[in-house]
C-alpha atoms as one frame of an Amber mdcrd trajectory, in Angstrom:
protein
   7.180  -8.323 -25.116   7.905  -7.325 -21.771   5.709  -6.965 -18.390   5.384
  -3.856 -17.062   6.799  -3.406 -13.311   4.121  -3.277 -10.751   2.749  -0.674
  -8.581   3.987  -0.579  -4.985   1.697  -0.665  -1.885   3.715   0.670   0.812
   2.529  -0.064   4.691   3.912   2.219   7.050   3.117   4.107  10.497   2.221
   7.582  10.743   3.463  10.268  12.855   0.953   8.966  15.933   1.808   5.477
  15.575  -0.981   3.928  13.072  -0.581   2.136  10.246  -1.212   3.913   6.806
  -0.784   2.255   3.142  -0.013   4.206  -0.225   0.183   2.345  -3.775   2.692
   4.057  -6.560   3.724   3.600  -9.874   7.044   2.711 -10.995   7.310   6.132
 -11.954   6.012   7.235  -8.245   2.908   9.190  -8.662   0.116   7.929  -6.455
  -2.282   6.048  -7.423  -4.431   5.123  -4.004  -3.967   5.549  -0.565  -5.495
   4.865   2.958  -8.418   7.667   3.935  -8.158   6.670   7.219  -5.106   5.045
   9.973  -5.365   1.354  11.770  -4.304   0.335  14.508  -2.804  -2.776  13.400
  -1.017  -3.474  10.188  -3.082  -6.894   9.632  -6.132  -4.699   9.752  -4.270
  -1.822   6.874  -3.225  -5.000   4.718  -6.991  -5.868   4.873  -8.003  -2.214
   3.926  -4.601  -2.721   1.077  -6.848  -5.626  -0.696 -10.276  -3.700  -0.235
  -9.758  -0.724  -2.056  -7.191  -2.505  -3.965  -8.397  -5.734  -5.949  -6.337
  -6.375  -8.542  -3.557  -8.180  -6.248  -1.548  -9.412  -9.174  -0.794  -6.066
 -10.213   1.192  -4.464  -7.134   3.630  -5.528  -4.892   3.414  -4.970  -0.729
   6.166  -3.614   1.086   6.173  -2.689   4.951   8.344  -0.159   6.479  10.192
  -1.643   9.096   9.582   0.408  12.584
């Protein structure tokens, strides 16, 4: 039996500079993402495990900038 793969949270900033997070499938269609920008990327990982709970079931990537 195999695992599946894990979503993907991707961190990144927006076009004025704030940090934003969206979680895919493997497959790529969306499954969450951030209502709202941050100002910090500390303060979008906290938003990341808020609305996201189930932290053994996605992975985190951040864009680099």
């Amino acid at each position: 039996m195999t695992t599946p793969a894990p979503d993907t949270v991707r961190i990144y900033r927006d076009s004025l500079g704030e940090w934003r997070w969206t979680r895919r499938t493997p497959s790529g269609a969306t499954v969450s993402e951030a209502n709202r920008s941050h100002p910090t990327r500390t303060a979008t990982r906290d938003d990341v495990a808020h609305h996201n709970p189930d932290t053994s079931r996605y992975l985190v990537e951040t864009a680099r900038t």
